[in-house]
C-alpha positions in Angstrom: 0.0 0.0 0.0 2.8 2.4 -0.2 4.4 1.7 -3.6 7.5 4.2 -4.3 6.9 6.4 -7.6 9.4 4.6 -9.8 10.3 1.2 -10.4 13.2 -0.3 -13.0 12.1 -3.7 -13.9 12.8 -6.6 -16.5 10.4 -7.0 -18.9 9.3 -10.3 -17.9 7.8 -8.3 -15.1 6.3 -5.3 -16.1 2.8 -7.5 -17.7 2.7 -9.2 -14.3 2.3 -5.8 -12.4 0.4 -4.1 -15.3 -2.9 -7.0 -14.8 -3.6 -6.7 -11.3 -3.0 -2.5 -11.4 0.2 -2.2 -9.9 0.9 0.4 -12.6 0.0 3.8 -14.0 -0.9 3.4 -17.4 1.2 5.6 -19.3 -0.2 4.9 -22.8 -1.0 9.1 -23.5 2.5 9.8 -22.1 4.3 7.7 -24.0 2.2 8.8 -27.8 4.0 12.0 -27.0 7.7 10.1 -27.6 9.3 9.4 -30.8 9.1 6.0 -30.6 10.9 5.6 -33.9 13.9 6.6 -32.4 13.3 3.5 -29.9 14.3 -0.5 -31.2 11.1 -1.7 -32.0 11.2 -4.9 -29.9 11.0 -3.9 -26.7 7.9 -1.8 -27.1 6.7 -4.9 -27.3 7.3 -6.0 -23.3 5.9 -2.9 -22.4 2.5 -3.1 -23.2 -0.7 -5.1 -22.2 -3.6 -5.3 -23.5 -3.0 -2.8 -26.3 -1.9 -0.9 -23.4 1.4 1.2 -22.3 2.9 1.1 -19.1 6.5 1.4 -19.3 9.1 3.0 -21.3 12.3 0.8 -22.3 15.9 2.0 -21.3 17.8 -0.7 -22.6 18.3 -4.1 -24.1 20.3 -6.9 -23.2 21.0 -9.6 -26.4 21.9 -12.8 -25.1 25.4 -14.5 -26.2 27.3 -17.6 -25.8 30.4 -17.1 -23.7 33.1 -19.4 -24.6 36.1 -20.7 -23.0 38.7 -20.0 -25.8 41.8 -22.3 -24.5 39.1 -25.2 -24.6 39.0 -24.3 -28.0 42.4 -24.0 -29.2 42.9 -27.2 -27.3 40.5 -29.2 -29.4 41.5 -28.2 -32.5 37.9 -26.1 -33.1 39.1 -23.0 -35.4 35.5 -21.4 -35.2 32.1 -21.1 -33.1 29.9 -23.5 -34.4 27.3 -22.0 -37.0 24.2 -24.7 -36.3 22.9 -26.4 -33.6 24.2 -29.3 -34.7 27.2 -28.3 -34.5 26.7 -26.4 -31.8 26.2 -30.6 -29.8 29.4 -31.7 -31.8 31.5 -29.0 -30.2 30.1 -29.6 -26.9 30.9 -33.2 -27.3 34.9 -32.4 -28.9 35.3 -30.4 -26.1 34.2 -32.7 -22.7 36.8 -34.8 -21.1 39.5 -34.7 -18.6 37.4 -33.5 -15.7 36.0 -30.5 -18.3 32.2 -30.5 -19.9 31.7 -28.4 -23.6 28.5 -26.7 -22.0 27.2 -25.6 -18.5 23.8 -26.8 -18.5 21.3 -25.0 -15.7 18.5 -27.8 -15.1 18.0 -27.2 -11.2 14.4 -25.1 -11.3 16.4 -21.8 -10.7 14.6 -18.6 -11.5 17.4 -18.5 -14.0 16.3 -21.7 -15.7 13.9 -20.1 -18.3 15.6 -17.7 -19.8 18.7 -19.8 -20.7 16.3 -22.4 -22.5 14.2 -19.7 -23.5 17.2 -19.2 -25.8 17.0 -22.5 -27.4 13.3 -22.5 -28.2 14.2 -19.1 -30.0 16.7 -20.6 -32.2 14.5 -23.4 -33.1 11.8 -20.6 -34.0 9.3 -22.1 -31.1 7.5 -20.1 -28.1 5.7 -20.9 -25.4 2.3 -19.2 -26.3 0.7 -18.5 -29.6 0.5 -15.0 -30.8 -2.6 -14.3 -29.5 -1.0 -15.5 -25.7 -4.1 -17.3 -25.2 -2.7 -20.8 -26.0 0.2 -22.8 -25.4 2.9 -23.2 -28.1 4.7 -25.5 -26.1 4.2 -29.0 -27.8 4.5 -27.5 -31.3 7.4 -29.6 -33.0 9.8 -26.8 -33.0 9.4 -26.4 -28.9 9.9 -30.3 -28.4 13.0 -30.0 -30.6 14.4 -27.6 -28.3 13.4 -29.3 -25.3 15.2 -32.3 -26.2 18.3 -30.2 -27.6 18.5 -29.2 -24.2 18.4 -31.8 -22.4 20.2 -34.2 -25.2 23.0 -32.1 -24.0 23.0 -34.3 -20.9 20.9 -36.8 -21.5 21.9 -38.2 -24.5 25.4 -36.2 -25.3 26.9 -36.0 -21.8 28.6 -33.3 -22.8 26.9 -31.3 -19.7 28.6 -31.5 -16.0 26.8 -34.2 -14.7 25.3 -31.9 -11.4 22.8 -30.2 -14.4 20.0 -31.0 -12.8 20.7 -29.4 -9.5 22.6 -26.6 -10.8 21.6 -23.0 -11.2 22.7 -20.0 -12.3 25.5 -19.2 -9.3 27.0 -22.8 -9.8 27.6 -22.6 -13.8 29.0 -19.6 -13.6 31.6 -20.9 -11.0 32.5 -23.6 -13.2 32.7 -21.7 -16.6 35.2 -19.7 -14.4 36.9 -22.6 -13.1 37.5 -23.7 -17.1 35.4 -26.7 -15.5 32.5 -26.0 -18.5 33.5 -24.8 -21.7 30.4 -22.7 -23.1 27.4 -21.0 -21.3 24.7 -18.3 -22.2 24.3 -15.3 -20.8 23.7 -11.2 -21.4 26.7 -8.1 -21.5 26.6 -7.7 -17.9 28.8 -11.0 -17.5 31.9 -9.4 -19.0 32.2 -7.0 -15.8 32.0 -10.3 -13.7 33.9 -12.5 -15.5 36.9 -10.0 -16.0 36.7 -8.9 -12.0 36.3 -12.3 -10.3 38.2 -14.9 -13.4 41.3 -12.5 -14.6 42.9 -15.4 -15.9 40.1 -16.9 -17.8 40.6 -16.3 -21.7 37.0 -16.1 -23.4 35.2 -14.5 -26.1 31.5 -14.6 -27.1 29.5 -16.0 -30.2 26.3 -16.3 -30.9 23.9 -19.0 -30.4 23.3 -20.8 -33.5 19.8 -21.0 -34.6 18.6 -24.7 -35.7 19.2 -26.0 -39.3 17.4 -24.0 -42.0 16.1 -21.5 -39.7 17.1 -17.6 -39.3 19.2 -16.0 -36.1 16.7 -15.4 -33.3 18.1 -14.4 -30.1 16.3 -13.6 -26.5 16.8 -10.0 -26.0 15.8 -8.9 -22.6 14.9 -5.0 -21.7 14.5 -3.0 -18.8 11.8 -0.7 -17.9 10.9 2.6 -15.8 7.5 2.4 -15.0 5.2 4.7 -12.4 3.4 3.0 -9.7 -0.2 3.8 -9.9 -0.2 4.4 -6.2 3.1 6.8 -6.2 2.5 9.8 -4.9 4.3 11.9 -7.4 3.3 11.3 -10.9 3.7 14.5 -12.3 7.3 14.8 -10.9 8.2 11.3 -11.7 7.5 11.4 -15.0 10.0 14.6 -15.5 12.6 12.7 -13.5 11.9 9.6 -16.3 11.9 11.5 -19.4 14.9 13.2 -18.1 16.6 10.1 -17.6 15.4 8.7 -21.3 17.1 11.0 -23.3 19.7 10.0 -25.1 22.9 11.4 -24.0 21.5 10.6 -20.4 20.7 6.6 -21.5 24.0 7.0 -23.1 25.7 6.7 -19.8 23.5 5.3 -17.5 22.6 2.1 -19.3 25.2 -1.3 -17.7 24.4 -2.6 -21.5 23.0 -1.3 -24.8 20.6 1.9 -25.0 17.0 1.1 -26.1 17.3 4.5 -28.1 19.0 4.3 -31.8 20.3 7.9 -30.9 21.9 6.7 -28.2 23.3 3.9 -29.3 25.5 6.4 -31.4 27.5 6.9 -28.6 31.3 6.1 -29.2 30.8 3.9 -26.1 29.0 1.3 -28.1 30.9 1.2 -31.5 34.0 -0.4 -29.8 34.7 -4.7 -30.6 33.8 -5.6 -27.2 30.1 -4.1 -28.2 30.0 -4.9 -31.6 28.9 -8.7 -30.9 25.9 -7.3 -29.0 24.8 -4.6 -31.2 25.4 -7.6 -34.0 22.4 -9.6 -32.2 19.8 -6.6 -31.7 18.4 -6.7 -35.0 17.1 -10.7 -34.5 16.1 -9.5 -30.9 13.1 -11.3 -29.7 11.8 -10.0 -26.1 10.3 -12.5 -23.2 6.7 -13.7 -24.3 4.3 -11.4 -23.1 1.8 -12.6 -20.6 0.9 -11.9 -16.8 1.1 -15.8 -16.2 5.3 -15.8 -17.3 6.3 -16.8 -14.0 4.1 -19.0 -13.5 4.7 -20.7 -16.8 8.5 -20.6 -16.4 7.7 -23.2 -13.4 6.2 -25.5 -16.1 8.7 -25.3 -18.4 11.5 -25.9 -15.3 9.5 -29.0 -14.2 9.3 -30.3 -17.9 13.3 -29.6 -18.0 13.7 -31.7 -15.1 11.2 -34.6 -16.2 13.9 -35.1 -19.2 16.4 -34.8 -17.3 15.7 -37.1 -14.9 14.9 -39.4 -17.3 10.8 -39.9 -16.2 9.7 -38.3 -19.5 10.4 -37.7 -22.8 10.9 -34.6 -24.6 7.7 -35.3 -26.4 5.5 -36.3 -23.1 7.0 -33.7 -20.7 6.1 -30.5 -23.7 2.6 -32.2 -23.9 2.3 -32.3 -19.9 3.4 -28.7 -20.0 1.2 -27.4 -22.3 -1.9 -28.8 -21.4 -0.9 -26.9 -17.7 0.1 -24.0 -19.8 -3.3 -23.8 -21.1 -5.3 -23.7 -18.0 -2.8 -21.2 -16.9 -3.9 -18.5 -19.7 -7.1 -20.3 -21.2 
């Protein structure tokens, strides 16, 4: 009952806040913007219901991080371009106490939006367009759901502790040089540079599936205005202040939502150019109020193929039949 007046959230939230009327609709406010100026994608997480109530500040492309030594070492000259490929490497490069991928299958909150990357690159979703049915036993989502878990499963090509691993124990082990690949967004270079020194890595991107186009999770970040903030008129100063583009220039940890910004020297520099590479094939979190709770279906569904109780095909039909009550 005593909201604060501004909130900076992930996308995957901002639906979930927006249906029970957590936040000010700012859909007038935000007609007033030169929205062409903005990547068009994350509008997208920002609206409900035909509906506005946030503004995006910047995007986050997703990217492989790869252990380069464990490259050199097995004789791989480049990043695999397929996703078959993609299970070979993994396979070349596991032995001697070292795995080619650092699989998350415990049902960490991180869970969904590393797989979420795979069902992209196999062109699947988890809802229909229209968000009011489940995607999630359409062919291309049970091909991603057993490329995932094949990684284990079938491959063993991912540490063995997958299943009760999150997102704090792979990274420990990419840094380690115990796991050779993982997926994750630009805010992992700061990490990986402060707490692994030593480690030698570069990123690539994922590779989609065979005769299919890049497609790459590209999560955003929002302001938004509590509906219950006291200070709506002021806030909304303090955010447009904030939004313009030599301000989002040097606030943003990533990449700047605004193409004007994104003409900052800052981002035309090789350790950004593999990010800015990906925004064009950016595709945001699905939009729907229910995300978390249809992230804990996909993380059980991960973990009944895993664990070897299901099959890809039985555990993405189990899903999406509890997917549909969820948003039918």
């Amino acid at each position: 009952g005593d909201p604060p007046d501004v909130a900076y959230m992930d996308g995957r939230w901002v639906p979930e806040m927006a249906a029970p009327g957590l936040l000010l609709d700012i859909t007038e406010q935000a007609a007033k913007l030169d929205r062409s100026d903005w990547y068009d994608e994350p509008w997208r997480g920002a609206e409900l219901r035909g509906r506005i109530f946030a503004v995006p500040d910047r995007i986050d492309p997703w990217l492989v991080y790869y252990n380069t030594d464990h490259f050199q070492k097995a004789g791989i000259t480049r990043f695999p371009a397929t996703m078959a490929e993609l299970a070979e490497t993994a396979k070349k490069l596991t032995g001697d106490g070292v795995y080619g991928w650092g699989l998350i299958g415990a049902k960490d909150p991180s869970l969904i939006s590393r797989f979420i990357n795979f069902l992209y690159a196999h062109h699947g979703d988890l809802l229909t367009p229209d968000g009011k049915r489940s995607a999630f036993s359409q062919p291309e989502a049970v091909e991603a759901l057993r490329f995932y878990t094949d990684l284990l499963v079938k491959h063993k090509a991912a540490q063995p502790s997958a299943m009760a691993n999150g997102l704090n124990e792979v990274n420990q082990l990419f840094m380690a040089g115990r796991v050779s690949m993982i997926i994750d967004g630009p805010w992992r270079m700061g990490t990986l540079r402060e707490q692994a020194p030593n480690l030698k890595w570069a990123v690539a991107q994922l590779p989609p599936a065979a005769g299919k186009s890049p497609r790459f999770l590209t999560s955003s970040w929002y302001y938004a205005l509590f509906r219950g903030g006291k200070n709506h008129e002021q806030t909304a100063k303090f955010v447009e202040f904030l939004l313009r583009p030599e301000n989002m220039a040097k606030s943003v940890v990533t990449l700047p939502a605004r193409k004007s910004a994104a003409k900052d020297p800052r981002f035309h520099t090789p350790e950004y150019q593999p990010w800015a590479a990906a925004v064009p094939h950016a595709v945001p979190f699905t939009v729907t109020d229910k995300f978390t709770e249809i992230a804990d279906v996909v993380g059980d569904a991960v973990q009944q193929v895993l664990g070897g109780r299901a099959t890809a095909e039985a555990a993405a039909a189990e899903a999406s039949r509890r997917i549909d009550t969820l948003v039918g």
